[in-house]
N, C-alpha and C positions, 0 to 999 in steps of 0.2 A: 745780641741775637738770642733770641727761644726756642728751645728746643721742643716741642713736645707734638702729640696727636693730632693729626691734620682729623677734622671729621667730615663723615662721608655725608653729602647731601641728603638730609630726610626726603621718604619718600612722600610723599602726598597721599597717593591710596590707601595704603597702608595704618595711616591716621585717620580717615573714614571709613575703614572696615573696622578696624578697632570702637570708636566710636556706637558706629551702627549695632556691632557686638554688644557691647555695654548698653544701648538703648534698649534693645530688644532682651538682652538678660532682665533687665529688670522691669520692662514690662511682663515679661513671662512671669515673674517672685509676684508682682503684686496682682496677676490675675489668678497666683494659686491662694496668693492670703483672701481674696474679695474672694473666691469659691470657697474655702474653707470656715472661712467666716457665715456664708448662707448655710453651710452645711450644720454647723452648729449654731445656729440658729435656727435652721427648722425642728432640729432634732429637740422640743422642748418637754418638761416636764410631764406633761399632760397628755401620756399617753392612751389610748383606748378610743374607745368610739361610742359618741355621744350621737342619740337617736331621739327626736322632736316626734310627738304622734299630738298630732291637731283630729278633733273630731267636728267636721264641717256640718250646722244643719242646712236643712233644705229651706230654699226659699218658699213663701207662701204663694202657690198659684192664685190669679185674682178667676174668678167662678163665671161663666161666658156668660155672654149678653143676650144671647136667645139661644134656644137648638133645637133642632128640627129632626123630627122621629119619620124615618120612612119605614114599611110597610111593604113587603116583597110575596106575594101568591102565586105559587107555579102549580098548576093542575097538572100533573105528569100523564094523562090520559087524555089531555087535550094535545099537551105538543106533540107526542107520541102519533095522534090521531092526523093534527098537520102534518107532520112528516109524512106521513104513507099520502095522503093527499095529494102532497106536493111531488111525491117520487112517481104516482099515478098518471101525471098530467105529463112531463116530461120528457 
């Protein structure tokens, strides 16, 4: 006959909370190393600000095909004179 520690039934949840614990710690370690890593990676060398000046010319307009000059005459003693005319009849 043996004497010794009867053991007590593992629980089951207890080894899935465990677990889940451990999943999720080390998810949490490896999304602060993959930020910290962009982080010093943005941060490089070259710092300052670099500014590009382009000087655009103008395209050449092609010259019109025909144009046409009008010609505008207002005698101000003539519309003047329709008016009162026109206000006369009225």
């Amino acid at each position: 006959m043996t004497v010794g520690f009867a053991r007590a039934p593992r629980r089951r949840g207890r080894r899935i909370a465990i677990g889940a614990a451990a999943v999720l710690g080390i998810g949490i370690v490896f999304a602060a190393g993959i930020a910290l890593g962009e982080s010093l990676h943005d941060t490089s060398l070259h710092t300052g600000t670099q500014t590009l000046v382009r000087t655009l010319d103008p395209l050449p307009i092609a010259p019109a095909e025909h144009t046409v000059t009008v010609t505008v005459t207002t005698d101000t003693m003539a519309t003047a004179s329709a008016r009162t005319s026109s206000d006369e009849r009225g």
